[in-house]
N, C-alpha and C positions, 0 to 999 in steps of 0.2 A: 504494500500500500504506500501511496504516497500522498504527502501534500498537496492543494492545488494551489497554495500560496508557499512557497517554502517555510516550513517552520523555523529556520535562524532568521530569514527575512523578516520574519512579522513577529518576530521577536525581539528584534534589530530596533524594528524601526515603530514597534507597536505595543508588544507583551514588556517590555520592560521597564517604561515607567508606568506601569500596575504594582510593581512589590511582591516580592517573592509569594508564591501562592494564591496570587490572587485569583477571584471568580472568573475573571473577564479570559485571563489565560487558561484555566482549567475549563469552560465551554468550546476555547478555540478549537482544544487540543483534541477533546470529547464530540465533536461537531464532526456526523457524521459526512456532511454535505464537504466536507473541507480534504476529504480525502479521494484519490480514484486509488483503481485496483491497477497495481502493476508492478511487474516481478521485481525481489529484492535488489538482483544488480543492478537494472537499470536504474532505480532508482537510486542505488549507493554510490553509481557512476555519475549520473547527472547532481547528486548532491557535491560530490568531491568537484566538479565541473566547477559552480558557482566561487571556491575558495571564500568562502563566509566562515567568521567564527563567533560563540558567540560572545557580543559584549559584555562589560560588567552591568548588573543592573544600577537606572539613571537614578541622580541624587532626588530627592524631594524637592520638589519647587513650591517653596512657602508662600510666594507673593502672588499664587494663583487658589483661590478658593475652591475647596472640592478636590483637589487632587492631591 
């Protein structure tokens, strides 16, 4: 199975300023619709392809309310 957004990407640039464990990443992750079916290499190849790693997760941003 694979993503159909990459998981580091939208981790990258999305799941990580939510905060370790958060809801919002744990539905992504759980969301069926976010996945197609396709063989493991392919998809271990085409992951290695991209060279993404992931970030550290983002600092809190206090001067924005709600987040």
């Amino acid at each position: 199975m694979a993503h159909a957004v990459g998981a580091v990407t939208w981790r990258n640039n999305i799941g990580r300023y939510y905060g370790p464990k958060a809801q919002e990443v744990r539905e992504f992750m759980l969301n069926p619709d976010n996945y197609t079916l396709q063989p493991s290499s392919i998809n271990r190849a085409q992951g290695a392809g991209f060279r993404q790693t992931y970030l550290p997760p983002a600092l809190p941003d206090f001067t924005k309310p709600g987040r």
